[in-house]
C-alpha positions, 0 to 999 in steps of 0.5 A: 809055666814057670821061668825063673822068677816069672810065673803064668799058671791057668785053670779051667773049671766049672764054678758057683757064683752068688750075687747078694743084693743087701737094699734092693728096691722091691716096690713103691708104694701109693706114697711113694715110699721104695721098700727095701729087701736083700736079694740073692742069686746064684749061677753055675757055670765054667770058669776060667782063670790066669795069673801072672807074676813077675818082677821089675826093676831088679825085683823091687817091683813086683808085677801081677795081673789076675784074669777071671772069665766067668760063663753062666750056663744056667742061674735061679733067676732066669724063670723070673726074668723070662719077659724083661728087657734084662732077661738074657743079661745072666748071660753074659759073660762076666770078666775081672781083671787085677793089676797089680805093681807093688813097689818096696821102697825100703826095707821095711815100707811098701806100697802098692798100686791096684787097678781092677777092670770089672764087667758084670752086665747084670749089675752095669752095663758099662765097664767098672774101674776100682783103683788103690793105692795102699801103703804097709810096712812089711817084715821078712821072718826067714 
């Protein structure tokens, strides 16, 4: 959908996810020392994503926000896990979601202000926050 200078397009489709673990523990030792190894996994499943943008402030503010919804329907891991308390948390479904507010504050500088909501019940079980704050030049060719 597609209004003037705002814009919110979504898609729906089937999607591959690997998770690659560099470091994971492996075992511990009578010594008590933790081995360490990569580990990766993958999933397969529908997907869902929806972005939106548009401006503020007499388009000197640009707004974006970036919605990702992530279903497994099945992983390599499962097999592995039947048994454990994590067993089912593959399970889950998987979210992330961008904010974005990017600010020109002349003609030539920038900056932009990101917060990102992530769930992965698999790698926590609690809700994560990543926030940036970045500064740029930037120049227009045309």
């Amino acid at each position: 959908m597609k209004h003037e200078k705002t814009e919110l397009v979504s898609r729906l489709g089937f999607g591959l996810k690997q998770h690659f673990d560099r470091q994971a523990p492996d075992t511990i030792q009578e010594l008590g020392i933790v081995l360490r190894k990569n580990k990766s996994s993958n999933y397969g499943g529908v997907t869902f994503a929806t972005d939106f943008t548009t401006p503020l402030a007499q388009e000197k503010i640009l707004y974006t926000s970036k919605l990702v919804l992530f279903q497994a329907l099945f992983s390599s891991e499962a097999s592995k896990l039947e048994g454990l308390p994590n067993a089912d948390y593959w399970k889950a479904l998987d979210v992330g979601w961008e904010n974005t507010v990017a600010v020109g504050i002349t003609k030539y500088v920038m900056v932009n202000l990101t917060a990102q909501l992530l769930y992965d019940k698999e790698i926590d079980t609690k809700l994560r926050l990543k926030e940036t704050l970045a500064l740029g030049l930037t120049y227009k060719f045309i």
